[in-house]
N, C-alpha and C positions, 0 to 999 in steps of 0.2 A: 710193577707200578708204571702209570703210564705220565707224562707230563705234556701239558696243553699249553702250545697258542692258540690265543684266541683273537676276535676283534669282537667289540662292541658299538653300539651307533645310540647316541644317543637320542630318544625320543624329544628330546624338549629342544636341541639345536642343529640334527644332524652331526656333530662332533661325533669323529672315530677315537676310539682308544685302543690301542694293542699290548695285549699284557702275556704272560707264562706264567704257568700254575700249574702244582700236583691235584689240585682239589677243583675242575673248574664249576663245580656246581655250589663250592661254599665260597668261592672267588667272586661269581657274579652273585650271591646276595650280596656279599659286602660292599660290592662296589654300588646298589640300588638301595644298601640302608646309606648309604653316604659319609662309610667309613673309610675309603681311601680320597686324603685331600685335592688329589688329580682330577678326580672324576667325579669328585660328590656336588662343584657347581651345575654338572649337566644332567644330574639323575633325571627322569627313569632311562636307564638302557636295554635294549634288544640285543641279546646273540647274535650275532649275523654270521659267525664263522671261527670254525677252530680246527687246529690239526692235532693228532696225537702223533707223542713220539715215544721210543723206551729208554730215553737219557736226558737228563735234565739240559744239558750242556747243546746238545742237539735243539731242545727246545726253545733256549734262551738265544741261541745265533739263530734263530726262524725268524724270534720277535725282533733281534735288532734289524734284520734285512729288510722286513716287514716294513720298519719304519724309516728307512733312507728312502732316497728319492728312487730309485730301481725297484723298491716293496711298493710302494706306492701307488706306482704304474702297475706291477703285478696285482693290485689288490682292487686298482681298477679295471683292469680286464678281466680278473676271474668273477667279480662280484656285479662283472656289467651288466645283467640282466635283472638283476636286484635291483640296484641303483637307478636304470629305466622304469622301472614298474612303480617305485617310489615317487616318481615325479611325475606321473599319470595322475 
């Protein structure tokens, strides 16, 4: 079994959200019918990015780094070319 971080962007304000899931394909419907309270004021969201991992625990220390201030940075340099092309 694999388990997933992910990032999401929201379409409607640009808002990132970063989550971990075994299921990321029944993850992100739920999160665009607007079943998790976090994320249902910014629905619709876009995929932009996900890692697999073979441990849940692996998965879950990817999403907290993800979202300190040193993920951040990391998820703006890896995703920098996305993020240019978006404001084109």
């Amino acid at each position: 079994m694999f388990y997933y971080t992910y990032i999401l962007k929201s379409d409607k304000d640009g808002e990132l959200y970063i989550g971990y899931t075994a299921n990321l394909k029944k993850r992100f419907i739920r999160h665009n019918k607007g079943l998790n309270i976090a994320t249902k004021p910014h629905i619709p969201y876009k995929l932009i990015y996900f890692e697999g991992f073979l441990n849940r625990i692996d998965a879950k220390r990817r999403e907290i780094y993800l979202k300190s201030g040193w993920g951040i940075r990391s998820i703006n340099k890896l995703l920098e070319r996305y993020f240019k092309e978006k404001l084109s």
